[in-house]
N, C-alpha and C positions, 0 to 999 in steps of 0.2 A: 423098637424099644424092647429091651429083654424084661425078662421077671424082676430085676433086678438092678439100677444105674449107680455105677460111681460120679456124686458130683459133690460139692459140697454148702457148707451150712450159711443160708442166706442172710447172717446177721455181722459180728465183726472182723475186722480185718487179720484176723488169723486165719479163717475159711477154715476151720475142720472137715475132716473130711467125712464125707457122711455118704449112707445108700440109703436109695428112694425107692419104694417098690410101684407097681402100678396102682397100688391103694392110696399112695401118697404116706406110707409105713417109714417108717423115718430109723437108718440103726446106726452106729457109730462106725467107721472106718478106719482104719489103719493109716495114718498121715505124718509126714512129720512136724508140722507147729503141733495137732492136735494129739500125735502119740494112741490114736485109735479113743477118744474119750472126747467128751460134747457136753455142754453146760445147760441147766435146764431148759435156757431157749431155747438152743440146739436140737436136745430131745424134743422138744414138743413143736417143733418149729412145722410137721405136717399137720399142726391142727388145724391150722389159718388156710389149708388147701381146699375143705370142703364146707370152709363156715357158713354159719345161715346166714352171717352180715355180706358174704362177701357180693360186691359188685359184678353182674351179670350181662344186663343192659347199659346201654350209652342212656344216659340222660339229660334232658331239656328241659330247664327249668323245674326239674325234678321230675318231670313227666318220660316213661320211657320212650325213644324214637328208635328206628333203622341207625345202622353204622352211616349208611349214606346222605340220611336225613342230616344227623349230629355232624358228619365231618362239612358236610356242604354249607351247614351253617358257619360251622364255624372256619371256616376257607372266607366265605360272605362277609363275614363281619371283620376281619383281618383287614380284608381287600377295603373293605371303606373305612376304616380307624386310620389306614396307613395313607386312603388318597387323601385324607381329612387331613392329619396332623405329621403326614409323612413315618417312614420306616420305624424310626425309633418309639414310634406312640405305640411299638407292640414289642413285651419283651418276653421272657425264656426264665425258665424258674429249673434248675436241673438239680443233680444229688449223686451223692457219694455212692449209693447203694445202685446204680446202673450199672449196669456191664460194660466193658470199654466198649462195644459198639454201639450199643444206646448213645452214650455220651459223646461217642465223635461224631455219631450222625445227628443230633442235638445243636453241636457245632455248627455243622454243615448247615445244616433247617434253619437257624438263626440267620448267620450270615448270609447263604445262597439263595433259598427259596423267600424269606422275609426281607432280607436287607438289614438286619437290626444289629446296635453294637449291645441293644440292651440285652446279655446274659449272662445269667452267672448260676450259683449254684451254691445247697447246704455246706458244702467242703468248706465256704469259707466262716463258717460256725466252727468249725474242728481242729485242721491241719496245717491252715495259710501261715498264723506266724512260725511254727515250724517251719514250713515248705520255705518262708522267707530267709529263716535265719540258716536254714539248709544251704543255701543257695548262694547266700553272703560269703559264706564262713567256706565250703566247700569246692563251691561250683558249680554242683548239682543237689539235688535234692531225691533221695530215695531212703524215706523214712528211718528201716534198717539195711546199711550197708553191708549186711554180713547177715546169712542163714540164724532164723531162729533157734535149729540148734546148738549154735555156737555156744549159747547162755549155758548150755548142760556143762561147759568146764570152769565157767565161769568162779571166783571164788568169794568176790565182793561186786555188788552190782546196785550202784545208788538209783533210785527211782524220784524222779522231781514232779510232782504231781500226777502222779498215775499209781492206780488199785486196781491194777490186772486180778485181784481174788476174786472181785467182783464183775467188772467189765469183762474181763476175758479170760477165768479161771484156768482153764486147759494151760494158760501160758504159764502158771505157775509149777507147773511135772519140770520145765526148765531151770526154774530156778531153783530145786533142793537144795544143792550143792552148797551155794552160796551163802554167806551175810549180807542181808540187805541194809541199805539205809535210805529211810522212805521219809521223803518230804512232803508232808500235807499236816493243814490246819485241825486234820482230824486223826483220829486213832481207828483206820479204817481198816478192815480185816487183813490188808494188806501191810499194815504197818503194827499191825497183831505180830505178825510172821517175823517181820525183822526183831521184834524183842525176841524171840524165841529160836531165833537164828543167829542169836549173838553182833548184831549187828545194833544198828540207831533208829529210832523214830524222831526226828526233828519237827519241831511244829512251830510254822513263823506264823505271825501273822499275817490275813487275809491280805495280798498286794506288797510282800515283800521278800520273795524268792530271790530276785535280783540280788539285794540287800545281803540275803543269805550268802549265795554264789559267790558276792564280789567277797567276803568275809574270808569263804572257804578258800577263794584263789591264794587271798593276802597269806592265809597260812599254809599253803602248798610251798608259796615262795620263801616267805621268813622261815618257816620252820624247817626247810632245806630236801620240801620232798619235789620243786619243780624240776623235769627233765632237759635241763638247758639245751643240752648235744640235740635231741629229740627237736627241739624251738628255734634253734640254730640250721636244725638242714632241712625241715620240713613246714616249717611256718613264716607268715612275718605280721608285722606290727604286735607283735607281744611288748616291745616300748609302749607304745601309746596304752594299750589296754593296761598297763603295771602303773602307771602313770594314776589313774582311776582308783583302782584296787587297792593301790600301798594308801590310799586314805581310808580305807575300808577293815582297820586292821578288827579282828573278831569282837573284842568285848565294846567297840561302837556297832559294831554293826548288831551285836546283841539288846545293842538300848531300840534299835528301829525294830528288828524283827523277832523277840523276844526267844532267841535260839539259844542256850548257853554257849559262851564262847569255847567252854573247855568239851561241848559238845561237835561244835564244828572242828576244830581240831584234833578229835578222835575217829570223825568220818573222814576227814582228807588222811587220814594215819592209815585208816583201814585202808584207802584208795589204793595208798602209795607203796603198801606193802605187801598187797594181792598180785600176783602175777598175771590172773586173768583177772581182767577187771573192765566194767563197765559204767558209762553214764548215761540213761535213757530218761526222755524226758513224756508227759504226756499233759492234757488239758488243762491241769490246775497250776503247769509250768507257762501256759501256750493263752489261756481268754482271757488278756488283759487287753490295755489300752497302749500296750508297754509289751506286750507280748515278745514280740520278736529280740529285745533289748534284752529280756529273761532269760532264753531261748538260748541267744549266741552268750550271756552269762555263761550258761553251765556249758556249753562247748568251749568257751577260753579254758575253765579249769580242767576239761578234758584233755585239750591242748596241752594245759602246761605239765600235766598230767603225762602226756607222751599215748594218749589212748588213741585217738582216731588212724585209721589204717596201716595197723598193727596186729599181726594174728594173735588171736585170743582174746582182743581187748576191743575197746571200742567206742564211739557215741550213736547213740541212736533216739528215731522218734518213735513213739506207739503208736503207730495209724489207729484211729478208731473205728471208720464204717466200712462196711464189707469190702467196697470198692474204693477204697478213699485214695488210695494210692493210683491207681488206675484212671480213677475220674478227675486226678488233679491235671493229669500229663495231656487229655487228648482234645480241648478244646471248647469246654463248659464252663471256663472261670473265663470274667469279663476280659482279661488281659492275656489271652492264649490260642494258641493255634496248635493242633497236633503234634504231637512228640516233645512237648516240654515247650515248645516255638514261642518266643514273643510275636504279639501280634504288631508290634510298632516297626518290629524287623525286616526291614526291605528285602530281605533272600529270603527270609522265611514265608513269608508271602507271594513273594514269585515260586518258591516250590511248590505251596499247598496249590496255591489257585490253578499250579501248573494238573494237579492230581484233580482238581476238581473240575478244572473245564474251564474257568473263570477267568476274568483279566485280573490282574491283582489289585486294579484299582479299587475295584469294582467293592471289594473285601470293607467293610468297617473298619473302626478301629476302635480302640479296647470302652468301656462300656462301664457303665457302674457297679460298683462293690454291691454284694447282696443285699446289706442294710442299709445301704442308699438306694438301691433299685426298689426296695419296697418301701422306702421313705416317698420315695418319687410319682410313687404309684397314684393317680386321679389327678395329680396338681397339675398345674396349666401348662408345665413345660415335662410333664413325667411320662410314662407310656398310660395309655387309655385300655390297655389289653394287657394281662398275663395270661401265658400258658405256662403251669406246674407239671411235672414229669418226678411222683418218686418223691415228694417233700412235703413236712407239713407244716407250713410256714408259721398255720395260726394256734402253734406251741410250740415249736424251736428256734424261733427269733426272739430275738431282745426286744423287751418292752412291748409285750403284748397287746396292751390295748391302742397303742399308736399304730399297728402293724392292723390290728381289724378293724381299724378306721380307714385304714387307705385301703384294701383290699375291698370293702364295703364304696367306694368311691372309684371300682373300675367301669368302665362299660360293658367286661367281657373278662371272665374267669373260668378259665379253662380247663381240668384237673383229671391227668390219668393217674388212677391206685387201684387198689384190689381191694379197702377194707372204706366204708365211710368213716373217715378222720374228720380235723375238725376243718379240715381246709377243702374237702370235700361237701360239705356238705353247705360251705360259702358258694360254693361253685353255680354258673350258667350250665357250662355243660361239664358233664362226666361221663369220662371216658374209661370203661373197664378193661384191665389192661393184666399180662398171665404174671403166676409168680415164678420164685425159682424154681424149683422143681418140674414147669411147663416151659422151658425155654432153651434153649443153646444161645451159648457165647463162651466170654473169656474173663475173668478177673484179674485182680494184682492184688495179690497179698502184701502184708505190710514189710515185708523183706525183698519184696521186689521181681517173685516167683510170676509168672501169669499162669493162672490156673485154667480147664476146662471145666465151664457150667454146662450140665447135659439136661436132655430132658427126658425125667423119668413117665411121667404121663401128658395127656392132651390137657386145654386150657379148659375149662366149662363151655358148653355152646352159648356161642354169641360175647366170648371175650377174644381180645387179640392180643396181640403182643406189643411191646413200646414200640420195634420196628416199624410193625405192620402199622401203628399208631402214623407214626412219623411218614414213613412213607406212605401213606393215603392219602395226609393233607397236604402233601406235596405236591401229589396227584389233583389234589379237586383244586390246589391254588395254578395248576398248570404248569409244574417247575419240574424237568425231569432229571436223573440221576439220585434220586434217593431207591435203591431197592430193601426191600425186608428180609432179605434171606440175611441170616448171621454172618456165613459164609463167604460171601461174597462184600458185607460191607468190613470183615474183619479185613480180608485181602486190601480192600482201600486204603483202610487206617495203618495197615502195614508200609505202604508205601507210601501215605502222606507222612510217615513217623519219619520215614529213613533220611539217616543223617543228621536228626534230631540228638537232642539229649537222651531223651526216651526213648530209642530206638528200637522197633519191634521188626522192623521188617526181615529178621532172617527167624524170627516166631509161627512158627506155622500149625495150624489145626493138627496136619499131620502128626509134625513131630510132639506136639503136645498129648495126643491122643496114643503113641507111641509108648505113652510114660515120660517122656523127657521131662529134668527142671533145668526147665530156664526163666535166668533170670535176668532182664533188661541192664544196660544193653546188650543185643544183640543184632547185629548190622549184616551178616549172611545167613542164609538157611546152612551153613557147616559150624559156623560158630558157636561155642561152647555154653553162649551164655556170660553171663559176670557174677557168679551167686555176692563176691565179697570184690566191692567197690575200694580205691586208695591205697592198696597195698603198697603201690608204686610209684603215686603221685596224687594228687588231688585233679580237681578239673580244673580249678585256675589254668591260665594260659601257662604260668610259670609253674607251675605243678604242684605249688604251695597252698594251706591251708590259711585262713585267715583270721587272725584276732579279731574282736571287735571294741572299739574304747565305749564301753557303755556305762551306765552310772543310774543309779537310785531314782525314778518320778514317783512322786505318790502316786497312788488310785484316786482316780479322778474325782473320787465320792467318797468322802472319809465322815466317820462317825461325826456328828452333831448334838446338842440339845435333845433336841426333836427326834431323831435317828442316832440312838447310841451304838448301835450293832452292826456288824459286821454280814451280811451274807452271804454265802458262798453258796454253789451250784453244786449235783454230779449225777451219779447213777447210780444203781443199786442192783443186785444180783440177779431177777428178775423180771425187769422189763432194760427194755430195748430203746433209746431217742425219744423222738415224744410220745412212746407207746402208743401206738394206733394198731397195733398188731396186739403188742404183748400186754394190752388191758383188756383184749379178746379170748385170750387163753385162760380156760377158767383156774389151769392148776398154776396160774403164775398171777394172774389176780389175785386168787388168796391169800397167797405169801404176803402182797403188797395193794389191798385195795383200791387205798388214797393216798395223797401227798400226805407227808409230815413234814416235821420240824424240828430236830434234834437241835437242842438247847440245854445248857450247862441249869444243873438244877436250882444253884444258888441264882442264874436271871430270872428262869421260870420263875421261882418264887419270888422275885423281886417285882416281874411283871403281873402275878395273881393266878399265875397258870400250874397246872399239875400234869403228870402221866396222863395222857392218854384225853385230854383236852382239846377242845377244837379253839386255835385260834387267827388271831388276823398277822398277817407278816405286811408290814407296809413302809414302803419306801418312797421319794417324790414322784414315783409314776404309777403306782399302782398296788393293788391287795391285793394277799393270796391267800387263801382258808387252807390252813395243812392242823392235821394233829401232831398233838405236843410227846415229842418222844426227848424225854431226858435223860443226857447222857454226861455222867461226872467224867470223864476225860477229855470233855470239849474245850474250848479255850472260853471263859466267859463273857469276852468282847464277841463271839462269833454264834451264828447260827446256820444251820444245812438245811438246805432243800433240793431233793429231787426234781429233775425234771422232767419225767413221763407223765405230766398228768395235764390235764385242759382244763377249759373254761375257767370257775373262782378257783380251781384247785394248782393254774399253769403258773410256776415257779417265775417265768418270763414275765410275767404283771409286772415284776419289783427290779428288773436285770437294767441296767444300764447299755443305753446300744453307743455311748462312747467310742471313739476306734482308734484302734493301733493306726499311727501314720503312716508306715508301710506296708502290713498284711492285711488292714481294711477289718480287724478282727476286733468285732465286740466284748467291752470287757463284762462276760459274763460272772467270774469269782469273784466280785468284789462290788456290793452295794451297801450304801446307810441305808438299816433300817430300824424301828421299830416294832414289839412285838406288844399283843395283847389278846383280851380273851375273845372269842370272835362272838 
């Protein structure tokens, strides 16, 4: 270790680049998503290396034990939940923010050493209906198909629920250039920018982006800005989806989602008369129940648009956690095996098992969605055991208090973190585990890049690493081939990838450490990399892109009586997911104590509530105490809540765990509720 490491910043999917020194000293680096600049997580993101909270010891029942006391126990009690109620009575709780070789060896440790199909992972809170409607529509799935600098030529660039000002500032030095036109129910600093950029703020209401989309396509077409020749040699089913649309003409689709029509057909103008031009979409596009339907919405008017795999243009997602992209490819979602692989795939399983040693029979098969894995959790046919790796279920899952009922109904809760969270501290055993800044491995940024995590200092005495984590109880369950070394399990995942979608295997420490970017695929160590995905075809077998005939569902939970309002979820510029970190940090706590609740002044006052009030947000699952932050540009059907906070304060009490039918994805945007004084 020098004075000094290049690695980068442990929080969102753009990885700025940052130096760690041996203090755990934190300075900004020269990168390009990050352009040498870091947002205040960022900055303060070495504070959480030497906090008084952080976890030291392995703990039993809260009491401290030996590494070999905690792993032997909990190897013991695996071994009899599993001869009891068989393999699957023990499941796997994994997360976006692992390193890919955490999360392949995660994989591995589920299926190989447990047996289990039970796992999955926080990704499917964030990215799934993306990653799904990726996948439809494309044929692969990589968030952005094209380097985050490309956006620097960009001239119009619509955003469909995502506030990168806030989430991921740095990615805003990107979009100067541009006019935005920013799709959210709020006037969020990001959709500040697009007035002042000459560009749109659209605001539909809560659960009706689709609504929006099919409107905007209707008038790409009638009004004569669709790219036919474009939809003719590089797509098909634009029938079927025009079929949908052409009933979707603007000023109906302005009576559902309250967008002016002569506004939607000012944003498809900007679209269509920008030369560089893009449609990115992110979570307030993506946590419905409907998600995926949304999703390939704003890709059809990409489509028809002529944008996807086209220089200078293009469709893309906002990955949101450090790792999200990385952790979706290697084998931590219920329905995957390394390198992008279905797990149902009869070659894709004879290749892994081939890497692993294994018969391929032998292999599970795919395994519950995360908000049914922890629905399942105690009940008589569900797993009797989790193990969490990196997530904290008991504030970023939907419908909080049904998720701490089953998790209080396990026999055995198992929890490696570095801070006690709230799911920590449900936990039997805890397991203390290093952060970034103490660790080697590799990332995926949300463009597709694999980055190197170095390690700037050692972990505290008597913490380990996730490896060392994983590979120990592999050890005490008597299951060999899991090693700890980064090194050597990155080399694995290289070659269970290859031939994949995701293919890493010509990605090497070396040439990464080198300086090279690359970016997946990459199928030989000569191989250049793919920074910019579709230039030349799509991955359909036929090389075309795909429409999708999708059409308008309400939200599953629409205003009522009883529940006249609207709630919606997100983040805020200062904390991080369920803030288990960043409500640690005293200079990012300040900014944002506690939850609130921004609410249009004329509801406040209709409900009896004023500035700066504490009150109750309640919908048919549950209350949440936030303060009253009113805000006149809200929509008055609608209310906001953060989600970094816990216990009465966790946004998730009131979230509907509903799910997308194909991405398995909780409609978190959109709950009845009502509001009052608390």
């Amino acid at each position: 270790m020098s004075d000094r490491t290049p690695t980068h910043c442990p929080y969102c999917a753009l990885q700025c680049g940052q130096w760690v020194d041996r203090t755990g000293t934190v300075d900004a680096r020269d990168f390009p998503t990050s352009r040498g600049g870091m947002c205040q997580k960022g900055w303060t993101s070495g504070r959480l290396l030497r906090h008084p909270e952080r976890l030291t010891t392995p703990l039993l029942h809260g009491e401290p034990v030996t590494w070999d006391d905690a792993l032997g126990h909990v190897a013991q009690r695996l071994r009899e939940i599993a001869a009891e109620h068989g393999p699957d009575a023990v499941a796997v709780f994994g997360a976006g923010g692992l390193t890919n070789e955490k999360a392949y060896l995660l994989g591995k440790f589920a299926r190989v050493a447990l047996g289990t199909s039970q796992i999955d992972y926080n990704g499917r809170f964030c990215m799934s209906s993306a990653a799904a409607a990726g996948n439809r529509a494309f044929g692969i799935d990589r968030g952005m198909p094209f380097p985050v600098t490309d956006l620097g030529d960009a001239e119009v660039v619509l955003l469909a629920g995502s506030n990168p000002a806030e989430t991921m500032p740095p990615l805003m030095g990107h979009l100067g250039s541009a006019a935005l036109v920013v799709v959210d129910p709020r006037l969020s600093p990001t959709a500040e920018r697009a007035a002042a950029s000459g560009g749109l703020h659209l605001q539909p209401v809560p659960g009706t982006d689709l609504v929006l989309a099919l409107g905007m396509l209707h008038a790409a077409v009638v009004d004569g800005h669709a790219d036919m020749a474009y939809i003719e040699e590089r797509t098909t089913g634009f029938a079927d989806a025009w079929r949908i649309a052409a009933q979707w003409w603007p000023e109906r689709a302005e009576r559902v989602c309250g967008v002016p029509a002569a506004d939607m057909r000012a944003a498809v103008a900007l679209l269509a008369h920008a030369r560089n031009r893009y449609v990115l979409t992110g979570r307030g596009a993506e946590q419905h129940a409907h998600g995926v339907d949304t999703v390939t919405a704003w890709i059809n008017l990409a489509l028809a648009l002529g944008l996807p795999g086209r220089p200078g243009s293009g469709f893309g997602t906002i990955t949101g956690q450090g790792n999200g992209q990385g952790g979706r490819e290697h084998g931590q979602k219920a329905d995957q095996l390394p390198g992008y692989r279905h797990i149902t795939d009869p070659a894709a399983r004879a290749h892994v098992a081939s890497v692993w040693g294994v018969d391929p029979e032998s292999l599970p098969g795919p395994g519950r969605s995360a908000t049914e894995l922890l629905d399942a959790l105690g009940r008589p046919d569900g797993p009797k055991a989790l193990l969490v790796f990196g997530s904290n279920v008991l504030v970023s899952a939907p419908d909080t208090a049904s998720v701490t009922e089953r998790i209080a109904a396990l026999d055995l809760l198992v929890v490696a973190d570095v801070v006690p969270g709230e799911t920590v501290q449900a936990a039997d055993v805890v397991l203390p585990v290093a952060q970034w800044a103490e660790e080697e491995g590799t990332m995926t940024n949300l463009e597709g890049r694999v980055l190197r995590r170095r390690r700037a200092l050692r972990p505290p005495p008597g913490v380990r690493t996730d490896l060392e984590v994983i590979a120990g109880l592999a050890e005490h369950l008597g299951v060999p081939g899991f090693a700890p070394d980064p090194a050597v399990v990155y080399d694995e995942l290289r070659a269970a990838s290859a031939g994949g979608p995701a293919d890493y295997s010509g990605i090497t420490y070396e040439r990464l450490d080198a300086g090279e970017a690359l970016h997946w695929p990459c199928p030989t160590p000569e191989h250049p990399g793919t920074p910019r995905l579709f230039l030349d075809r799509f991955a359909h077998a036929d090389g075309r892109a795909r429409f999708g005939p999708v059409d308008h569902v309400a939200a599953a939970e629409l205003p009522s009586a009883d529940y006249p309002l609207r709630a919606t979820t997100g983040r805020v510029l200062t904390h991080y997911q369920s803030g288990a970190q960043t409500r640690r940090i005293a200079e990012l706590a300040a900014v944002v104590p506690d939850a609130f609740v921004e609410v249009h002044p004329d509801t406040a006052a209709r409900a009896g509530l004023a500035e700066g009030d504490w009150a109750r947000v309640a919908s048919r699952r549950g209350i949440v105490r936030a303060k009253v932050r009113c805000v006149p540009s809200l929509r008055t059907d609608t209310v906001f809540l953060p989600f970094h906070f816990g216990a009465d304060q966790a946004a998730n009490l009131v979230t509907n765990p509903v799910l997308d039918p194909v991405s398995r994805m909780p409609e978190f945007k959109v709950s009845a509720v009502h509001i009052g004084p608390d």
